[in-house]
Every structure is written in C-alpha cells, then in structure tokens.
C-alpha positions as CSV (number, residue, x, y, z in Angstrom):
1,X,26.7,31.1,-64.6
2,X,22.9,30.7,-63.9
3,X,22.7,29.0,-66.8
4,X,24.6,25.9,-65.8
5,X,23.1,26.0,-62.2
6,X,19.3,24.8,-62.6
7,X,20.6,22.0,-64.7
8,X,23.2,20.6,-62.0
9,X,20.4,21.2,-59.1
10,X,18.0,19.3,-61.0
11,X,20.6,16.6,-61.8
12,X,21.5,17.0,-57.9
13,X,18.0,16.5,-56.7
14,X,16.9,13.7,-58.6
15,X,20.0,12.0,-56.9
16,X,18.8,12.8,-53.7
17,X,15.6,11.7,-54.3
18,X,17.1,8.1,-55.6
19,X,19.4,7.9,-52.5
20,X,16.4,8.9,-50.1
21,X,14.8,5.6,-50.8
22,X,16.9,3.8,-48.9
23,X,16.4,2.7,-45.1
24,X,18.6,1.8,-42.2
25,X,15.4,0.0,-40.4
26,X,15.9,-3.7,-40.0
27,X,12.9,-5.3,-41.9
28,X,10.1,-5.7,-40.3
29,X,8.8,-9.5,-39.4
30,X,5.8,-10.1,-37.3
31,X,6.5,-11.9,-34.2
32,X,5.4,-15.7,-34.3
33,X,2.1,-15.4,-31.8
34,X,2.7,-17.4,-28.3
35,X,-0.7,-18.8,-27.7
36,X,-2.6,-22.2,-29.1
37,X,-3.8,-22.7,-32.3
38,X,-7.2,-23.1,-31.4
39,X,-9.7,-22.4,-28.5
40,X,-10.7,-25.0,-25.5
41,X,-13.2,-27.0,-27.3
42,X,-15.5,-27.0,-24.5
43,X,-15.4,-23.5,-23.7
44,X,-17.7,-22.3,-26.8
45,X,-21.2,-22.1,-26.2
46,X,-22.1,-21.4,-30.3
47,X,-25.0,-23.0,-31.0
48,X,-25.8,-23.5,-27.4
49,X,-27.5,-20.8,-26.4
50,X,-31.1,-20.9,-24.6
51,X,-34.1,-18.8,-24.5
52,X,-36.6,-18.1,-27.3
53,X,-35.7,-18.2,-31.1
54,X,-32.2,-17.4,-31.0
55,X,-31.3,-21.0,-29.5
56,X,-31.3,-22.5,-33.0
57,X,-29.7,-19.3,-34.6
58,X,-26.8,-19.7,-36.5
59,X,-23.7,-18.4,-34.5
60,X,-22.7,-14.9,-35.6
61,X,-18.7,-14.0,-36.4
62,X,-17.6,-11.6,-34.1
63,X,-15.4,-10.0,-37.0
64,X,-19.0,-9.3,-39.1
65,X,-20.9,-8.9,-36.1
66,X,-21.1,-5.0,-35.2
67,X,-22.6,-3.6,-31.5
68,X,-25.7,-2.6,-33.3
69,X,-26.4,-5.6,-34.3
70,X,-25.2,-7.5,-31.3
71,X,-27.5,-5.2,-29.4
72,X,-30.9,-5.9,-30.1
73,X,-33.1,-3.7,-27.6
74,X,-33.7,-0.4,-28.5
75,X,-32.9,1.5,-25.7
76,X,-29.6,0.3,-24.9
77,X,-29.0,0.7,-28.3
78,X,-29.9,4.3,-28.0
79,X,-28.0,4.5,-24.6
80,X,-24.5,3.0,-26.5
81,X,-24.8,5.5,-29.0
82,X,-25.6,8.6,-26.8
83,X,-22.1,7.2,-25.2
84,X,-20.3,6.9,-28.2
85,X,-21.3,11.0,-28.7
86,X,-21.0,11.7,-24.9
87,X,-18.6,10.0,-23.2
88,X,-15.3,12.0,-21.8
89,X,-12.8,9.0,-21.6
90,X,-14.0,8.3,-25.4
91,X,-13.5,12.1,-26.2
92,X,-10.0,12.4,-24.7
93,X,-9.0,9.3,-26.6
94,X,-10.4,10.7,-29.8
95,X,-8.1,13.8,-28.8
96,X,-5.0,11.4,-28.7
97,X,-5.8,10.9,-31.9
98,X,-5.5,14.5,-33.2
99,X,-2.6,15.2,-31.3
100,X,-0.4,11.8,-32.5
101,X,-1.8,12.7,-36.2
102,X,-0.9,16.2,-35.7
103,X,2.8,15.2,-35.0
104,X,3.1,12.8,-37.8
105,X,2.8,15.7,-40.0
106,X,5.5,17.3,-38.4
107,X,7.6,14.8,-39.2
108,X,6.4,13.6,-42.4
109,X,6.8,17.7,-43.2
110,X,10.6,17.4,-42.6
111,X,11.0,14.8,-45.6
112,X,10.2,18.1,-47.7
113,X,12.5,21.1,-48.3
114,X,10.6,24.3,-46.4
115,X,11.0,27.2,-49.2
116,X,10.3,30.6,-47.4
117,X,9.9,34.4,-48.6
118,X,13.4,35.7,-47.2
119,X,14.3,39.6,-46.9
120,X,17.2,41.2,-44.6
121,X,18.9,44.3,-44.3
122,X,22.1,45.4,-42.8
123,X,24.1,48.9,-42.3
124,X,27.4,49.2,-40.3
125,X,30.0,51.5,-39.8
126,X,33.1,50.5,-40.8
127,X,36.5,52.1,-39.4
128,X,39.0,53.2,-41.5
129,X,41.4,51.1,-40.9
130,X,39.4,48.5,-41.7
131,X,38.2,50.0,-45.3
132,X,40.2,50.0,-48.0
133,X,39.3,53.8,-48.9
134,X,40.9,54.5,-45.8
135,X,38.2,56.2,-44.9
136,X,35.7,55.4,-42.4
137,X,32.0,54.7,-44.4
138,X,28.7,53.4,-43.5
139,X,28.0,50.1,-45.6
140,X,24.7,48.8,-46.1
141,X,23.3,45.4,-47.7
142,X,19.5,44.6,-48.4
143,X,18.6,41.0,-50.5
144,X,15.2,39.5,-50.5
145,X,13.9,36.2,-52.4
146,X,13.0,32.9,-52.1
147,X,15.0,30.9,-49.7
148,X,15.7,26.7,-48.6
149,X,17.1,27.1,-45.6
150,X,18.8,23.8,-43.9
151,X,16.9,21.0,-45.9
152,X,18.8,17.7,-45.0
153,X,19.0,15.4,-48.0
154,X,17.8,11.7,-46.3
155,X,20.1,10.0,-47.6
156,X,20.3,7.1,-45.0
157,X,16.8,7.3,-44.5
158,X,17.3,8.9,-41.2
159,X,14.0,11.3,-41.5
160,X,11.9,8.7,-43.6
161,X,13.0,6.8,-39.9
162,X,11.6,9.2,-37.8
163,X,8.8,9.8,-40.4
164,X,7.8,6.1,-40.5
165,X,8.2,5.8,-36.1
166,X,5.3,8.8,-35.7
167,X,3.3,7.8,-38.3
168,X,3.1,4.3,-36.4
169,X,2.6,6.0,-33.1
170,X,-0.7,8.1,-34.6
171,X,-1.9,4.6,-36.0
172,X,-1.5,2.9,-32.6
173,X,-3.3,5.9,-31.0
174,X,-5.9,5.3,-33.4
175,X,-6.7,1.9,-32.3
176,X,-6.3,2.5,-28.8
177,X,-9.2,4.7,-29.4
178,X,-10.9,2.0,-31.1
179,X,-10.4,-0.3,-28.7
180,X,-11.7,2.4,-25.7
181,X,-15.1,2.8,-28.3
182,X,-15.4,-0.8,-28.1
183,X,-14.7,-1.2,-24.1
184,X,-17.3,1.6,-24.0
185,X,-20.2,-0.2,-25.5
186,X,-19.3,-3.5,-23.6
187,X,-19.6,-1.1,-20.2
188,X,-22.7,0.5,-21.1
189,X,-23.7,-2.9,-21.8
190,X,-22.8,-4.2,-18.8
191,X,-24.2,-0.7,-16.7
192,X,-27.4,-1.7,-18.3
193,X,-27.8,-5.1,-17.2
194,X,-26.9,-4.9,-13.7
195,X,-29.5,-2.1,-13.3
196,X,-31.9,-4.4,-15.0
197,X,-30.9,-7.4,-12.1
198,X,-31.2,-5.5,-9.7
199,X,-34.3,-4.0,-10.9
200,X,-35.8,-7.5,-11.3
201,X,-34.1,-8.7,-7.9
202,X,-36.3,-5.4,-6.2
203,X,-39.4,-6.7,-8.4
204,X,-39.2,-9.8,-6.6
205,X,-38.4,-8.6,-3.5
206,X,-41.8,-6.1,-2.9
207,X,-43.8,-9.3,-4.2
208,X,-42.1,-11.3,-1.5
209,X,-42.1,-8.3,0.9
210,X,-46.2,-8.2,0.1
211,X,-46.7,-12.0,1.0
212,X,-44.5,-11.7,3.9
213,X,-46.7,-8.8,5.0
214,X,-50.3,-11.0,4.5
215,X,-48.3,-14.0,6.1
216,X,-47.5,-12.2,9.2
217,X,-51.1,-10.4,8.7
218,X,-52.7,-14.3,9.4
219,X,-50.2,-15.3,11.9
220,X,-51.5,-11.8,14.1
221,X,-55.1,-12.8,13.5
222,X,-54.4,-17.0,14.6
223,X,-52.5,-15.7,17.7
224,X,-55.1,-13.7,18.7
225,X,-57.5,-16.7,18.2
226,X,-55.1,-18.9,20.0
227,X,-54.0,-21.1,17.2
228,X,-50.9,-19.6,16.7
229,X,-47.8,-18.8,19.2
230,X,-45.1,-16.0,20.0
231,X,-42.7,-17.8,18.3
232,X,-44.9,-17.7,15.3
233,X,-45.5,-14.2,15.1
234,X,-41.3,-13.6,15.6
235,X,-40.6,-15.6,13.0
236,X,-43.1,-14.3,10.5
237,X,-41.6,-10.7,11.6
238,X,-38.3,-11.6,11.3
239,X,-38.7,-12.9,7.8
240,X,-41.4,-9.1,7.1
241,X,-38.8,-7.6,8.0
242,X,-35.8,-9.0,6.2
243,X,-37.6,-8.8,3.1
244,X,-37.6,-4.9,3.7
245,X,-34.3,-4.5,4.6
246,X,-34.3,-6.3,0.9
247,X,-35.6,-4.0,-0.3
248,X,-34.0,-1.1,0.3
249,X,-30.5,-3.2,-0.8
250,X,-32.1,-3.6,-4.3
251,X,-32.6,0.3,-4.0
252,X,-29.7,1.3,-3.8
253,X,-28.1,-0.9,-6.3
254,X,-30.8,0.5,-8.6
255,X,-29.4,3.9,-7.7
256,X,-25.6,3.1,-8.1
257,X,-26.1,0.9,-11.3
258,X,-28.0,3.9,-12.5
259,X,-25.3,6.4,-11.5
260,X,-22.6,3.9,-13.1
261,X,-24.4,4.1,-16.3
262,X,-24.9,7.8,-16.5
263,X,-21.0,8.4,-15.7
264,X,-21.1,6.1,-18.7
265,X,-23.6,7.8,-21.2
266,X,-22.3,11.3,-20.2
267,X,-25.9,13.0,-20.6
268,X,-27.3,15.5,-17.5
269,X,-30.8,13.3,-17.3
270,X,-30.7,9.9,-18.0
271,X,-34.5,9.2,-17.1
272,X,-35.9,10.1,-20.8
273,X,-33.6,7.0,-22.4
274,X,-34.7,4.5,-19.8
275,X,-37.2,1.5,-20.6
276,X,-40.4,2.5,-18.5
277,X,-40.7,-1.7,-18.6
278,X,-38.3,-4.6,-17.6
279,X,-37.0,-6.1,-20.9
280,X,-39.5,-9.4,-21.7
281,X,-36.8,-11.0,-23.7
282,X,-32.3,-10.7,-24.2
283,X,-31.1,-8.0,-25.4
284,X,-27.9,-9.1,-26.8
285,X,-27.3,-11.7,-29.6
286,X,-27.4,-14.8,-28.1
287,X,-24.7,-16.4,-30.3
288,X,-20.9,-15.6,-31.0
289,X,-18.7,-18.0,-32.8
290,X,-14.8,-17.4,-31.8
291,X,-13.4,-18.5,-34.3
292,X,-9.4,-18.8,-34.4
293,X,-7.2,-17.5,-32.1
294,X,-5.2,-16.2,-35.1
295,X,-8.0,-13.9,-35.8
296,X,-7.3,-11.8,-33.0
297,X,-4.5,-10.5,-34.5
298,X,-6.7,-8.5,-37.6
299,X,-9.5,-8.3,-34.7
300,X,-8.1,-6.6,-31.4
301,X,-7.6,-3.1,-31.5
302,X,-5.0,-3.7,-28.2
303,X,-3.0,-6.1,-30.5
304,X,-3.1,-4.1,-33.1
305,X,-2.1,-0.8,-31.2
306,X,1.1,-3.0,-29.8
307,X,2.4,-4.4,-33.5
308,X,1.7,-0.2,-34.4
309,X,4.3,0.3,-31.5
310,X,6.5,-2.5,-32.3
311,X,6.6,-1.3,-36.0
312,X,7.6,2.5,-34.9
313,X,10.8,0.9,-32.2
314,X,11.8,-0.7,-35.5
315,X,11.7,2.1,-37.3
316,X,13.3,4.3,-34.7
317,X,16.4,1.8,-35.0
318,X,16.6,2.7,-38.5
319,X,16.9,6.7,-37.6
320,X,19.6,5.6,-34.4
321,X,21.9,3.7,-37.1
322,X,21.4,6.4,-39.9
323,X,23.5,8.9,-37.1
324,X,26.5,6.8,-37.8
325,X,26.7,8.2,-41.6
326,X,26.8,11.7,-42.9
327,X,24.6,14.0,-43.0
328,X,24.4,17.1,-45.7
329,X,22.0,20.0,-45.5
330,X,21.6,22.5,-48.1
331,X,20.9,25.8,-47.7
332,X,20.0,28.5,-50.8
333,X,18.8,32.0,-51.7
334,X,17.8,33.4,-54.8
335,X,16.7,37.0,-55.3
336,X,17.9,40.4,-55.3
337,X,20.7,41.9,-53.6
338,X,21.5,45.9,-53.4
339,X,23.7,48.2,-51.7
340,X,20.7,50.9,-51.8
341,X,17.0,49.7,-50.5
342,X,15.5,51.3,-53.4
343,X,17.4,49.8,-56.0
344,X,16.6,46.1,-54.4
345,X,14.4,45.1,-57.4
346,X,15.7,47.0,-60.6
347,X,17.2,45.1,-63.3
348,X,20.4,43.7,-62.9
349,X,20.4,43.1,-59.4
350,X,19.5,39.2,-59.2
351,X,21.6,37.4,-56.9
352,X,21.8,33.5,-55.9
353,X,23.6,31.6,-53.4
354,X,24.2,27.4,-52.6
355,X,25.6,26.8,-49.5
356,X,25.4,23.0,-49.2
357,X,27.1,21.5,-45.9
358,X,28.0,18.1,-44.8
359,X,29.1,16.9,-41.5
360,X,30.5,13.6,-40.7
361,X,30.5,12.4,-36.8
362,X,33.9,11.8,-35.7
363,X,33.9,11.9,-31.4
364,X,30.4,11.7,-29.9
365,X,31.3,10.6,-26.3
366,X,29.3,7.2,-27.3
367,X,25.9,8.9,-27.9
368,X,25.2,7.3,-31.2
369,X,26.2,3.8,-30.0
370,X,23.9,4.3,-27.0
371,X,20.7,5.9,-28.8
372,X,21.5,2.7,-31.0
373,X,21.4,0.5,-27.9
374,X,18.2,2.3,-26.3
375,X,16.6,2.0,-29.9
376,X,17.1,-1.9,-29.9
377,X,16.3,-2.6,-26.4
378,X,13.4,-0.9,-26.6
379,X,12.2,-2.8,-30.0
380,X,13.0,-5.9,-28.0
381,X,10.3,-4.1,-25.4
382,X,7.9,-3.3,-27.9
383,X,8.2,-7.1,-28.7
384,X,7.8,-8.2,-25.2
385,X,4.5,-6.3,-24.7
386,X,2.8,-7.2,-28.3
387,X,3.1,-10.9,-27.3
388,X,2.1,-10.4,-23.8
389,X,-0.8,-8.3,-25.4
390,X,-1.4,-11.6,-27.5
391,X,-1.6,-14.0,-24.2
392,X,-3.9,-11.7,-22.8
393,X,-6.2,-11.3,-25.4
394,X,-6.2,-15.7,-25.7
395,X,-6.8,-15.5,-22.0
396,X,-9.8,-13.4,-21.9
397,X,-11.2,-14.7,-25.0
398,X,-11.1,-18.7,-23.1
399,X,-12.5,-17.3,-20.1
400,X,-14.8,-15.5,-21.9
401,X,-16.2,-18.7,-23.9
402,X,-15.9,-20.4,-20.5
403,X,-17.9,-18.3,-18.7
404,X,-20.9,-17.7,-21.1
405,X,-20.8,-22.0,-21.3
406,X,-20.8,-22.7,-17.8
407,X,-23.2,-19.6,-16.6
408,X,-25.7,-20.8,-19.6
409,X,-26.0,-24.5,-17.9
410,X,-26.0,-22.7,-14.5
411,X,-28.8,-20.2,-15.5
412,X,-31.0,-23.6,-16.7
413,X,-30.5,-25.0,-13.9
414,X,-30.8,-22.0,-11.4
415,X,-34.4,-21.5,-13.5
416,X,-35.5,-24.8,-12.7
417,X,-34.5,-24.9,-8.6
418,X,-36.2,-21.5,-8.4
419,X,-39.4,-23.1,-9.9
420,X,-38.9,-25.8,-8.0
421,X,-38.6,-23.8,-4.8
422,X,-41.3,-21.6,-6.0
423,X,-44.0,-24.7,-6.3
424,X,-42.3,-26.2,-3.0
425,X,-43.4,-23.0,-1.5
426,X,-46.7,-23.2,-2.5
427,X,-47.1,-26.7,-1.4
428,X,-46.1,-26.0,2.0
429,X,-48.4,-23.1,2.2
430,X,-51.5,-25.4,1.8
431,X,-50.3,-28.2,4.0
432,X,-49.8,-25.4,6.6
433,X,-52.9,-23.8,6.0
434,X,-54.2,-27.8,6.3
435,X,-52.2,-28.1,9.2
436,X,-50.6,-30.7,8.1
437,X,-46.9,-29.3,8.4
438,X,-45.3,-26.8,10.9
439,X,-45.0,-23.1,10.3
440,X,-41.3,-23.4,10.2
441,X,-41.4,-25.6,7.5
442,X,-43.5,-23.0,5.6
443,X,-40.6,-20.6,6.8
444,X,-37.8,-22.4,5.3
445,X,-39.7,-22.8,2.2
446,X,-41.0,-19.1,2.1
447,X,-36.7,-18.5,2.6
448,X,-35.4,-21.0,0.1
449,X,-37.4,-19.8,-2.7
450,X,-36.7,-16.0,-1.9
451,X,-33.0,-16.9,-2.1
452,X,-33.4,-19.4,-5.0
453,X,-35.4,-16.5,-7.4
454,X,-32.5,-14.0,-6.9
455,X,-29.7,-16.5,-7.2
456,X,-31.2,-17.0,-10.7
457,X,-31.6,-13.7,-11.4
458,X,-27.9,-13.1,-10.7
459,X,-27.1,-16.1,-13.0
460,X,-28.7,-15.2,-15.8
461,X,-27.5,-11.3,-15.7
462,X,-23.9,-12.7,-15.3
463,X,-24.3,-14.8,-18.5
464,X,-25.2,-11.7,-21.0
465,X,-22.3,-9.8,-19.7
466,X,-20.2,-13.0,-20.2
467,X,-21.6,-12.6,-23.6
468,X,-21.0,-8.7,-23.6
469,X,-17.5,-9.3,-22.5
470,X,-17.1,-12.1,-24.9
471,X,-18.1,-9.8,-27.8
472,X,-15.0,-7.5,-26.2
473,X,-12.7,-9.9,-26.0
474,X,-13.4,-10.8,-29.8
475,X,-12.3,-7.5,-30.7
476,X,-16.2,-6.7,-31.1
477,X,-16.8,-5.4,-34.4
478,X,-17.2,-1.7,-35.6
479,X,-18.6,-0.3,-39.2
C-alpha cells in the first residue's frame, strides 16, 4: 500500500503544480497617459541659464543626472547626505518598506505547502457499553511524524492572486520611499538656500544700516551748523532706523531657515556643517533638460508607486473571481502510531494518512459577488489616481520649467535695476553733498536701492529652488 502511494502523490503534485500556473487576473494593460506629448516650448530654460561657465554647458538629463552631481557645493552636499542618514520622515518610510516586504513573504509563503514536526497523544476512558469487551478500559493513542497540514492546491491562482497584490504593494512602498529620499534632498536644498537669502538680504542690510548711521551722523553735524533742518534729521532717523528694524527681520529668518533645515538634517548641532562664508558662486547645476513627458513614467517614483498599486487592484480581482471555483486542501501525516508511548518508534509501527478536502461554494449571501464588485471598483480607483498622479506630475514639471525661465529673465533684470539703483544712489549722494539736489531726493534714492538689492536677492534665491524643484519634478535621479 505505501508502495503505490509516493508514486500517485508525485503524479498528483506535478498536476497541481501545472494547474497552479493559471490566473484569474484580467491582464494587465498600462493606462494610455492623459497629458501632452511634449512640454510648453517656451517653458525650458536648457541652455539658457546665466552666471559663470555653466551658461554654455550642455543641458544635463534629469534621468542621468543624480543629487550629487546636481549639487555642486560641498556643504550642502554634506548637509543632503547627513539627511539622507538622519532624517525621521525618511527613516519611517524606509520602515514602510520593511513592514510591506515583510508581508509579501507571508503571502508569497502560502504558495508553499508548510511541513511541520507533528506529535500528539491521547488516553480516555471508555464505558462499557461503549467497548466492545463490555468492559470498561482506558484507551490510549500516541503518533508523531512529519505533517502538511491544510496546503490549498492554487488551482485558480487564487494565492498566486493574493501573492502577486502584496508583492505590488511592498514595491509601491518602495518607491514611495524613493520618492520621500528625493523630496528630502529637494527640501534640504531649498532649507539651504533660503538661509543663504536671507543671510545675504542681512549682509546688505548692516551695510545699509552702517551708511544710514554715517548719513544721519552728517545730517546731526549740518543741523548743528545750521545747514541742515528738523525735517532732515527725521528723515535720516526714520530711514536709521528702519534699516534696524531690517535687521533684526533678516535675523530671524536666519534663525527659522536655520531651524527648518536642522528639522531637515536631523543632527543635535548643525553649526559644524555650515559654510563659515556666503557661497561666491550656484550651487546647483545650472542646466536640466526635461525631456519628454513620457519619461516621467520610468522617472517618478509617485507614478511609479501608483501603476505598483494599480497592478496589485488587478491582481486582487484575480484572487475575488478565483472564490467562485473550488477550492481543495490537503492535509497528511506520516510517522508512527502506538497504542503504548514506548513502543511509538519500534519497527512496525509506521503509519500514514491523506486527508485531501474540497469544498465548492454553493450559498454565500452574495459575498463573492460583492468582494468581486469591491475588487473592480477599486481597480477602476487605482486607475483614477495613477492618471491623476500623471497630470500632476505634467503640471509641476511645466510650472517648474516655467518658473526657472521666467525667474532667470527676472533675476537679469532685477541685477541690472539694483545696479542701476545702486549707481543712482551714488550719484545723488554727490549732487547732495554738491548741493545741487534736495536731501529727499537722496532719501528716495538711498530707499529705492535698499529695496531694489533685496528684491534681487529674492529673485535669484527663487530661481535655484525653481531649479531644485525642477530636478524634483523630473523624478531627480538616484544611484
């Protein structure tokens, strides 16, 4: 009888294995992507950039281009990285990743029979009535061997479904993690330079605040001579003493742009990583090329993440049709059986059992029609949000390239008015000195190149991060 059993199971499980290959899941079709076929032309500023050697640089691909290379200072390069180790939102998402992985294999486990070291024992005391001795007796039973206990043969695919759905949940974790490393890096980017502004802004401001001070110095020393009048000397304090209140505005953004980026970095002391100078020249590259909006697909880690999703609802209508259909489980022993615990292993005591089982739904109260319902409505979700996730990412992306293309024209020309402003200033100065002009006039030149210097400064801060959040929107790059 043993004889003619491994033969038959062998027989039996290569069948199972041939049957398991198939799939209830529909097949799987990428959705046709809702947005242009191409970028607005006059959004990208490739080859267009200003400022120093990188103007006449060839534009770089986002999808070759990786952060350290798009960063080119040091220390935010070193700042990016001590946030890549640091950072808690980054480690959390990095823990999504464990736990998703960790319940694919759960899954994936369940494609596998479980074979398990089995041993029981039982004694009762049976009446005798119930014996066929007559007499009452105390029966006992002890087996122990290997064991498969409830293995269901897949043969609608129903737990390669299920299989297939979490193993495209862990992968969407996984690149909603990449896409939180690569939001991270454009934020500690970003961090970086609006300390930087407003670090410049407060440079400018104590200059100003100092010839403001040796202005209102001369107009004390003319009114006590007589050349000057009250309304001089209130108007020289007023502007003294706006540029302080200056400068203790560009203080505190110094302060919150530096508590922004330590939030960021996740380090105790961030003092030791920061620049004891103001950068002399950009820190990012200068030049991205977009390239196609198609792109985005391979590129963004969100789009990605959403076709991952899209791909497990599809599956998961694969495990909700497979409930329709039989089911068989098999369960088996084989070991020793004995009446007496210490005869459980001599010879002639090897037992076996098969209990395979097979159930068929009949009456479910509509449960299977409705998980089939829920499992196609929410594929038809998934679908909804993975080309919403593609409109979004075109959006950003064009306002992106509109952005850095505008703000680079507006940064030349905010240079040039702040020159401008800056030798209108000094011209004023001299014909006052001269006497030639009024002191207001001097005023309102002293103001409009104040306002025109940190104007600029704010122009050309908002253009990197239009570059930085460009180099986002691209789906940034990552070795």
């Amino acid at each position: 009888m043993m004889q003619t059993f491994y033969p038959r199971s062998l027989g039996a499980l290569l069948l199972t294995a041939a049957l398991a290959g198939c799939s209830m899941a529909p097949v799987y079709q990428r959705p046709d992507a809702p947005i242009p076929t191409q970028f607005p032309a006059d959004g990208n500023p490739a080859g267009q950039a200003s400022g120093g050697a990188s103007a006449n640089a060839a534009p770089s691909a986002a999808g070759t281009l990786d952060w350290q290379t798009f960063v080119t200072d040091d220390a935010l390069r070193q700042l990016v990285a001590l946030a890549l180790d640091n950072n808690r939102d980054l480690r959390q998402a990095v823990l999504n990743i464990e736990a998703a992985r960790a319940q694919y294999r759960i899954e994936r486990a369940d494609r596998l029979p479980g074979i398990n070291a089995q041993g029981s024992g039982t004694r009762q005391r049976v009446p005798g009535d119930l014996n066929s001795t007559g007499s009452s007796a105390v029966q006992s039973s002890y087996q122990a061997g290997i064991g498969l206990t409830s293995f269901e043969i897949d043969l609608f695919g129903r737990v390669r479904s299920l299989s297939d759905a979490a193993l495209q949940t862990y992968l969407a974790t996984e690149e909603t993690a990449h896409a939180t490393r690569i939001s991270l890096v454009a934020e500690v980017i970003q961090a970086y330079l609006t300390r930087d502004s407003a670090m410049r802004k407060m440079q400018v401001t104590e200059q100003t605040l100092a010839s403001r001070e040796a202005s209102l110095n001369l107009i004390v020393k003319r009114r006590e001579a007589g050349t000057a009048t009250a309304l001089d000397y209130q108007e020289a304090l007023g502007l003294t003493e706006q540029a302080r209140a200056e400068r203790e505005r560009m203080e505190r953004e110094v302060r919150q742009a530096g508590n922004a980026l330590g939030l960021l970095v996740g380090v105790n002391d961030l003092r030791p990583y920061l620049p004891a100078q103001l950068a002399t020249s950009n820190v990012l590259v200068q030049n991205i090329a977009a390239g196609a909006p198609s792109e985005l697909l391979e590129r963004r880690p969100d789009i990605l993440a959403a076709e991952h999703e899209l791909r497990s609802r599809n599956a998961s209508i694969g495990a909700a049709r497979a409930a329709f259909f039989p089911s068989i489980t098999l369960t088996g022993l084989y070991g020793s059986s004995s009446a007496d615990l210490s005869n459980l292993f001599d010879g002639g005591q090897r037992a076996w059992s098969f209990m395979p089982q097979i159930t068929l739904p009949i009456f479910s109260g509509g449960r299977n029609v409705a998980n089939l319902d829920l499992a196609t409505v929410r594929k038809d979700i998934a679908v909804a949000k993975y080309e919403a996730t593609i409109q979004t990412a075109f959006k950003e992306v064009a306002d992106a390239l509109a952005a850095a293309d505008t703000l680079q024209r507006e940064a030349a020309s905010r240079r040039a008015l702040a020159e401008s402003s800056q030798e209108a200033m000094r011209l004023s100065e001299a014909r006052y000195r001269g006497g030639v002009d009024s002191h207001l006039r001097y005023l309102d030149a002293q103001r409009s190149a104040f306002t025109d210097q940190l104007t600029y400064i704010d122009i050309s801060t908002q253009r990197q991060i239009a570059l930085a959040t460009l180099f986002k929107a691209l789906g940034g790059g990552w070795p």
